[in-house]
Biopython code that builds the backbone (N, CA, C, O; Angstrom):
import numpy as np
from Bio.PDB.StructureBuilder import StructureBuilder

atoms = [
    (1, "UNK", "N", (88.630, 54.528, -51.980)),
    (1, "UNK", "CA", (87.542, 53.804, -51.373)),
    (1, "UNK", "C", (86.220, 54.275, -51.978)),
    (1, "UNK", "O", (85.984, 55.470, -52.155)),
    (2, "UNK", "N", (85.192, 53.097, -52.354)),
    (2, "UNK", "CA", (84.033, 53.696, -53.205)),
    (2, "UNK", "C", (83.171, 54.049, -52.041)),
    (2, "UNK", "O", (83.523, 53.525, -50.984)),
    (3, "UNK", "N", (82.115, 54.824, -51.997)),
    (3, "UNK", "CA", (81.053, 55.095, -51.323)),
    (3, "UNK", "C", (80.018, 54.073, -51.162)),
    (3, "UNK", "O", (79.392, 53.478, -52.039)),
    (4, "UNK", "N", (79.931, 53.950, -49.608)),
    (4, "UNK", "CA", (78.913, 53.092, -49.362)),
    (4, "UNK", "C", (77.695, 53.386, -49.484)),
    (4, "UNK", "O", (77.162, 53.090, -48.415)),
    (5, "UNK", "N", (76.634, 53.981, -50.484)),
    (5, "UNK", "CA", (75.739, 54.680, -50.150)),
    (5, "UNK", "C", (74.419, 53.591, -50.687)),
    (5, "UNK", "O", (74.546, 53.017, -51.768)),
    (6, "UNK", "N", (73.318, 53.401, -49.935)),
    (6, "UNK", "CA", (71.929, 52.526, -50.241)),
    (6, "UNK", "C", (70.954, 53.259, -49.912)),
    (6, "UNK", "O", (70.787, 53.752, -48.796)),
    (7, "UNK", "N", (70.078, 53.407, -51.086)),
    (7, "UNK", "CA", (68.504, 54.052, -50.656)),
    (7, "UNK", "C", (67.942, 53.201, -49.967)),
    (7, "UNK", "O", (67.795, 52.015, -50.263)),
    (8, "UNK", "N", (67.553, 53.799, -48.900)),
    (8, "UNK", "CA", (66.384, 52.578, -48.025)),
    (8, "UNK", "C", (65.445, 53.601, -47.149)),
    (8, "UNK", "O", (65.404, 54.830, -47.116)),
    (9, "UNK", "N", (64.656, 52.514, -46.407)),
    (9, "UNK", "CA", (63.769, 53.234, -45.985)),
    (9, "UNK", "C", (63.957, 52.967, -44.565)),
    (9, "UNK", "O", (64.721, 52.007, -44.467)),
    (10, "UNK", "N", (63.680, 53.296, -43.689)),
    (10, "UNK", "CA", (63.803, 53.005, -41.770)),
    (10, "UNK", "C", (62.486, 52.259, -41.733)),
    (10, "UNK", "O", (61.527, 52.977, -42.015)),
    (11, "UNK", "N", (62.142, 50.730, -41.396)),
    (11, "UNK", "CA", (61.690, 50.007, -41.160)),
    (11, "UNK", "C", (61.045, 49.900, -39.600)),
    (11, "UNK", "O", (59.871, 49.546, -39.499)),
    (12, "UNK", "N", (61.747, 50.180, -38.512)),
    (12, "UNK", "CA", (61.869, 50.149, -37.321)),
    (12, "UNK", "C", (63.386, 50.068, -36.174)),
    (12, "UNK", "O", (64.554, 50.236, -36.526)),
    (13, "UNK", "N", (63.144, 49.920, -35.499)),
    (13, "UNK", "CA", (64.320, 49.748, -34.292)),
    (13, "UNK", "C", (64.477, 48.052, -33.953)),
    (13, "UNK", "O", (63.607, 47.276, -33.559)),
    (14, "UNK", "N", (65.865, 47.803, -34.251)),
    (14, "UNK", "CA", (66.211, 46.362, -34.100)),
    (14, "UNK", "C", (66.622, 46.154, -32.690)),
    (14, "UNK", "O", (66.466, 45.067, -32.135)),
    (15, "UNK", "N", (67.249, 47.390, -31.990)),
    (15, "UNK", "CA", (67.870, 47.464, -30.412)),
    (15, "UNK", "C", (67.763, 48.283, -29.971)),
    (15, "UNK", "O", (67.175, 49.209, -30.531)),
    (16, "UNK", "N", (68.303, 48.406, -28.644)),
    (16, "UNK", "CA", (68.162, 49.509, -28.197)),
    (16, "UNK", "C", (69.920, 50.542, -28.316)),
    (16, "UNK", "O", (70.236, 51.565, -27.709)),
    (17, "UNK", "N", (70.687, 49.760, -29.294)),
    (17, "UNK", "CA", (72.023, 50.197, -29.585)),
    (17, "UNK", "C", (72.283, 51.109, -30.320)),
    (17, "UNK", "O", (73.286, 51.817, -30.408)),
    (18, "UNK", "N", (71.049, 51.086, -31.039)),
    (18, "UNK", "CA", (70.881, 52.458, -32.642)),
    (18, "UNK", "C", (71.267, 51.623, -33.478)),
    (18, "UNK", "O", (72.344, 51.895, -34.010)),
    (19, "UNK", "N", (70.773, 50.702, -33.787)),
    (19, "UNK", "CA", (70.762, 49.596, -34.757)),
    (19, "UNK", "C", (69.333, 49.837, -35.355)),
    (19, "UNK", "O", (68.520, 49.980, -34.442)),
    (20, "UNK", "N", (68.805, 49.923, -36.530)),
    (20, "UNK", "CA", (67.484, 50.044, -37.353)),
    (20, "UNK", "C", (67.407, 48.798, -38.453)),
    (20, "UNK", "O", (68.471, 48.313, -38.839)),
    (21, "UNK", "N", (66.137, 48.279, -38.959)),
    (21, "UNK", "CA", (65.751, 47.398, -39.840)),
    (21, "UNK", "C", (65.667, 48.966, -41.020)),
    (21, "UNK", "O", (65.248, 50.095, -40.766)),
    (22, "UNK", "N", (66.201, 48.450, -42.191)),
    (22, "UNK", "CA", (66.144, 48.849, -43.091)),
    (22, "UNK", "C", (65.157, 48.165, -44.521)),
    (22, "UNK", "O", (65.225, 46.945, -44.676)),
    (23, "UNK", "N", (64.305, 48.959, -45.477)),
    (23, "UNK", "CA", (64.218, 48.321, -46.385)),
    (23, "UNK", "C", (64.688, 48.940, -47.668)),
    (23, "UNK", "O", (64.250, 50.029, -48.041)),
    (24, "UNK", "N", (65.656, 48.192, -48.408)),
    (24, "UNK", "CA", (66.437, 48.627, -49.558)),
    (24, "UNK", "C", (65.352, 49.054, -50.581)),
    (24, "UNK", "O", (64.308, 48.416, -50.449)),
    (25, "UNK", "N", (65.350, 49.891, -51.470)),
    (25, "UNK", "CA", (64.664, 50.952, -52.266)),
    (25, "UNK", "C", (65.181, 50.482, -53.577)),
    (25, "UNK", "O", (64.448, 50.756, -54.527)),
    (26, "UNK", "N", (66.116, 49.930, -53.807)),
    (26, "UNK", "CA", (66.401, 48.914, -54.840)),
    (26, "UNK", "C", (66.257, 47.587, -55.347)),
    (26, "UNK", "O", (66.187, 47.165, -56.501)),
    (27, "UNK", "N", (66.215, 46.768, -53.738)),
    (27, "UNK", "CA", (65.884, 45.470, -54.029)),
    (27, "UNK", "C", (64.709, 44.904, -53.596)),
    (27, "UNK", "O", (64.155, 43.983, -54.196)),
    (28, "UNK", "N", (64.172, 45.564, -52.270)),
    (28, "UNK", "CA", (63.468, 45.677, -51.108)),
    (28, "UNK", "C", (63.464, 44.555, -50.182)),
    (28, "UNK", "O", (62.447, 44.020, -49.741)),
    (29, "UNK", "N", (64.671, 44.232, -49.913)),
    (29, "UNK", "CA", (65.424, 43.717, -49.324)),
    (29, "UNK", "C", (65.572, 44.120, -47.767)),
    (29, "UNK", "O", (65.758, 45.313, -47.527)),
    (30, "UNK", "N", (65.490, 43.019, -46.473)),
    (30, "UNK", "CA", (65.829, 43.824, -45.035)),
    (30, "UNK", "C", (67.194, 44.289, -45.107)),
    (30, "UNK", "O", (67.983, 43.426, -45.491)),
    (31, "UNK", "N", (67.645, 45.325, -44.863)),
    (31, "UNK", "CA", (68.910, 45.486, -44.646)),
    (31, "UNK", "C", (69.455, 46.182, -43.155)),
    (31, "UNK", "O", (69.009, 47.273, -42.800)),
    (32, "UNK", "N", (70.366, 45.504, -42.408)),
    (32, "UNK", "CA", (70.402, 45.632, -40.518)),
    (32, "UNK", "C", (71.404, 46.843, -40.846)),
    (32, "UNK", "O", (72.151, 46.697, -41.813)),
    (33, "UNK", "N", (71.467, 48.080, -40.068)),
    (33, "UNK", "CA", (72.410, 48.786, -39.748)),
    (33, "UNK", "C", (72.235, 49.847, -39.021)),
    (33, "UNK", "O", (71.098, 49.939, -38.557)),
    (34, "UNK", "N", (73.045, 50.780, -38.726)),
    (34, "UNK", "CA", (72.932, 52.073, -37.943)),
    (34, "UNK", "C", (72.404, 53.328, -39.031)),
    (34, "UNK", "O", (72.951, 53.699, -40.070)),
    (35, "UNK", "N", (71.183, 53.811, -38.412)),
    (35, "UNK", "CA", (71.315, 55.521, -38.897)),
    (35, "UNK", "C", (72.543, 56.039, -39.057)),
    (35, "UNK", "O", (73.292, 56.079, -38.080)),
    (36, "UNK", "N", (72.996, 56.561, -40.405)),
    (36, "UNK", "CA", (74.101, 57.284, -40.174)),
    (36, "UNK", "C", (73.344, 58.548, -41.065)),
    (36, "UNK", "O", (74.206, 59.420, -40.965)),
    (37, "UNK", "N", (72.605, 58.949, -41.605)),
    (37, "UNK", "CA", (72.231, 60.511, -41.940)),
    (37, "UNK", "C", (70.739, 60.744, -42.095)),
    (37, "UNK", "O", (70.208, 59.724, -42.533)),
    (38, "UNK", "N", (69.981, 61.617, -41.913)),
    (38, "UNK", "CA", (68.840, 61.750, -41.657)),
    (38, "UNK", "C", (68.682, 62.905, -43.031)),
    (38, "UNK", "O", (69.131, 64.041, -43.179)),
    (39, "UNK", "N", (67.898, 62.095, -43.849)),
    (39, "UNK", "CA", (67.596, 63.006, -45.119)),
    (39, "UNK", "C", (65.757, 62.894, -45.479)),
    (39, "UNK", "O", (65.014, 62.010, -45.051)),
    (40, "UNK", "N", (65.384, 63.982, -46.309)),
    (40, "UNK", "CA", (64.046, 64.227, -46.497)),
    (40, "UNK", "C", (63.868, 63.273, -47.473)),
    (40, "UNK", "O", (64.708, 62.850, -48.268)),
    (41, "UNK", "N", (62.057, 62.796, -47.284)),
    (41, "UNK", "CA", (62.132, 61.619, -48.323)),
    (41, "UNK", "C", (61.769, 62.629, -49.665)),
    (41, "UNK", "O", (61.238, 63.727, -49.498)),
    (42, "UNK", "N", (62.055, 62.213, -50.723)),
    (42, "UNK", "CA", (61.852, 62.553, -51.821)),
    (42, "UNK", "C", (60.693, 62.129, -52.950)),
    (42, "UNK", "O", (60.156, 61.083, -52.586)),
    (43, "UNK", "N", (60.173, 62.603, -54.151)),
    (43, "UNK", "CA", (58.988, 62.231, -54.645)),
    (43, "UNK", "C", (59.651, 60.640, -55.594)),
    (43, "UNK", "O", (58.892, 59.720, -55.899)),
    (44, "UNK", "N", (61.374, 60.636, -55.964)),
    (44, "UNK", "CA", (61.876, 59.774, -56.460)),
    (44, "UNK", "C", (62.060, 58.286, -55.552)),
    (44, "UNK", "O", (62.288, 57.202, -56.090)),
    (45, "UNK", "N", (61.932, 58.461, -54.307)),
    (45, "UNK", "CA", (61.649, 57.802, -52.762)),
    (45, "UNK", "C", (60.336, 57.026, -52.737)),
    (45, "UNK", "O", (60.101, 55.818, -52.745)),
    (46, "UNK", "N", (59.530, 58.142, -52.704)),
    (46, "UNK", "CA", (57.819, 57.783, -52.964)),
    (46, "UNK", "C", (57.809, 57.131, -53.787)),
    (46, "UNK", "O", (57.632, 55.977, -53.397)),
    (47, "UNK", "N", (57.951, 57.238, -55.278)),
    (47, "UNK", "CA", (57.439, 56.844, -56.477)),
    (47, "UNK", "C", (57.974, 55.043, -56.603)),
    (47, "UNK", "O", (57.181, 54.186, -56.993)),
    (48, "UNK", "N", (59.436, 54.710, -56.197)),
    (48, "UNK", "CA", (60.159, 53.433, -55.938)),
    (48, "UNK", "C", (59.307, 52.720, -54.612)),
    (48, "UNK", "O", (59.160, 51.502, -54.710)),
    (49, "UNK", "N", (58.799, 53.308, -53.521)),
    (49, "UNK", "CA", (57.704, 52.581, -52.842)),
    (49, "UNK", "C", (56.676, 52.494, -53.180)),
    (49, "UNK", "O", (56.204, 51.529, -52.580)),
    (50, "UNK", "N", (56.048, 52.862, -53.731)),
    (50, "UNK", "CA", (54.409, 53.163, -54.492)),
    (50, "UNK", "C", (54.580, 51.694, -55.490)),
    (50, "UNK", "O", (53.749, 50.789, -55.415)),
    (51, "UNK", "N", (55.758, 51.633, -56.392)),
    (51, "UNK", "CA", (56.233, 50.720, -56.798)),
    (51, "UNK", "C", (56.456, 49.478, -56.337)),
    (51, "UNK", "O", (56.062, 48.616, -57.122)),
    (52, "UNK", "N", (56.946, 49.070, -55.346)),
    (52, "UNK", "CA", (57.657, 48.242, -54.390)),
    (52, "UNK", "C", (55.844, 47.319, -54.182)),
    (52, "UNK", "O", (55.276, 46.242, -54.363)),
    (53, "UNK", "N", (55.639, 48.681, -53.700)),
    (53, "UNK", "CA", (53.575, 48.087, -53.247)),
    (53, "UNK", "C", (53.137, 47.880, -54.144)),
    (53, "UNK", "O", (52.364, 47.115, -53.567)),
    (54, "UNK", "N", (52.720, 47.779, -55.524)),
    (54, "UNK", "CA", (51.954, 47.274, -56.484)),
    (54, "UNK", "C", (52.539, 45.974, -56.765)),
    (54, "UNK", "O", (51.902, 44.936, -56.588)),
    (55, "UNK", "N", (54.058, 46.009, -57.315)),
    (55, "UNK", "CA", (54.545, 44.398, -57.084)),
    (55, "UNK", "C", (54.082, 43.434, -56.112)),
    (55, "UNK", "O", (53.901, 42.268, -56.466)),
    (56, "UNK", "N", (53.843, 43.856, -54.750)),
    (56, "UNK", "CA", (53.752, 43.129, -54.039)),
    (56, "UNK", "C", (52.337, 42.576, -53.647)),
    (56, "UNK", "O", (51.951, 41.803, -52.771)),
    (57, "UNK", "N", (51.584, 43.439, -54.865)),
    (57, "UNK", "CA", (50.096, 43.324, -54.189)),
    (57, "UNK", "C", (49.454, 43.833, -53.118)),
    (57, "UNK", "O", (48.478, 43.214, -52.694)),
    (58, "UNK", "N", (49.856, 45.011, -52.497)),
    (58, "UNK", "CA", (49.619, 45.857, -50.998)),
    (58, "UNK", "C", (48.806, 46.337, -51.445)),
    (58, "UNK", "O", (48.695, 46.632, -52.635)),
    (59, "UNK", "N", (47.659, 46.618, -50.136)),
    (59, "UNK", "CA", (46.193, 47.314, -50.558)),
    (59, "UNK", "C", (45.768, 48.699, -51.056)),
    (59, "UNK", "O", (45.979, 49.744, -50.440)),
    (60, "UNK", "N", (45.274, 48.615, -51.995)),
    (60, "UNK", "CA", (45.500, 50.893, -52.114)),
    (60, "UNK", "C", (44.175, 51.360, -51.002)),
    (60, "UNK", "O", (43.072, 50.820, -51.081)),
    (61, "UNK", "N", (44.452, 52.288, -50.126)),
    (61, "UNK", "CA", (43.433, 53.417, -49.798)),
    (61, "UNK", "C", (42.333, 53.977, -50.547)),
    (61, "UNK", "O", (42.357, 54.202, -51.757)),
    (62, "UNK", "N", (41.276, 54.210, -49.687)),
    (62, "UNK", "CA", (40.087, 55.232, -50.532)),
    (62, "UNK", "C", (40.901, 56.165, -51.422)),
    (62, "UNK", "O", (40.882, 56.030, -52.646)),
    (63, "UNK", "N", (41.482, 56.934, -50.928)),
    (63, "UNK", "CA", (42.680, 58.111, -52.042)),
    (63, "UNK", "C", (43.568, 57.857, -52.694)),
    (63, "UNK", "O", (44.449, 58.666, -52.982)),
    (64, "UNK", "N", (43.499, 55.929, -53.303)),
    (64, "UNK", "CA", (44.160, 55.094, -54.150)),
    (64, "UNK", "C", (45.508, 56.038, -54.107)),
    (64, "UNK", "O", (45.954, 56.797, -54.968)),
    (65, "UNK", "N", (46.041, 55.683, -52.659)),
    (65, "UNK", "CA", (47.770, 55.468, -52.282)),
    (65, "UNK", "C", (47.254, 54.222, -51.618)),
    (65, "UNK", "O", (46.130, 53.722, -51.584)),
    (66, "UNK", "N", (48.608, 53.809, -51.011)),
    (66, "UNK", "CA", (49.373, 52.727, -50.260)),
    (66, "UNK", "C", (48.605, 52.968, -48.919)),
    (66, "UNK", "O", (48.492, 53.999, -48.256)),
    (67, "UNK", "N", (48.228, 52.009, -48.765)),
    (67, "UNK", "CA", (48.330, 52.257, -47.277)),
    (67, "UNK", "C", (49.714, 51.838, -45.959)),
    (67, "UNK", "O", (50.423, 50.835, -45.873)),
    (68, "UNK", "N", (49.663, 52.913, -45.217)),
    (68, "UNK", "CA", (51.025, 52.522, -44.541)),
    (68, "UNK", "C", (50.624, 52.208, -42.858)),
    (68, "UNK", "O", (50.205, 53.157, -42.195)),
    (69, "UNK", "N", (50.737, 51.180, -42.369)),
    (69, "UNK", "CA", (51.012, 50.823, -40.910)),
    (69, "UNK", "C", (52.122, 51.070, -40.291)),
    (69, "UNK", "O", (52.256, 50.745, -39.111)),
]
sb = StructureBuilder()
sb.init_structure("model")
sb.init_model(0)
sb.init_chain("A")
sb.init_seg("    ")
for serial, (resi, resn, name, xyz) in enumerate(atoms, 1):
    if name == "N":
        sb.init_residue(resn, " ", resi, " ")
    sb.init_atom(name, np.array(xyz, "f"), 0.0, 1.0, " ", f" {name:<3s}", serial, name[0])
structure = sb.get_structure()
């Protein structure tokens, strides 16, 4: 059996079941599922969102990052 494994990011809470909105780090794509491991974000994490936001045209901050809501 291959490994199910997807970089994403935790988006928010879809229920109150432990169900989360995900956004894929590859496609940036919603993706619906359960937390299953709680890992530190990484600068290779950052750098693919920092990314994600310039494609998309998202606003940079006075300290030209992303701004995040």
């Amino acid at each position: 059996m291959a490994a199910r494994i997807v970089g994403a990011i935790v988006m928010g809470p879809r229920d109150l079941r432990g169900h989360y909105n995900f956004m894929s780090l590859e496609s940036g794509h919603a993706i619906n599922c359960r937390v299953v491991a709680h890992l530190p974000i990484t600068d290779d994490v950052i750098a693919c969102d920092e990314d994600l936001g310039r494609k998309q045209g998202q606003p940079v901050g006075y300290s030209n990052m992303l701004r995040y809501e």
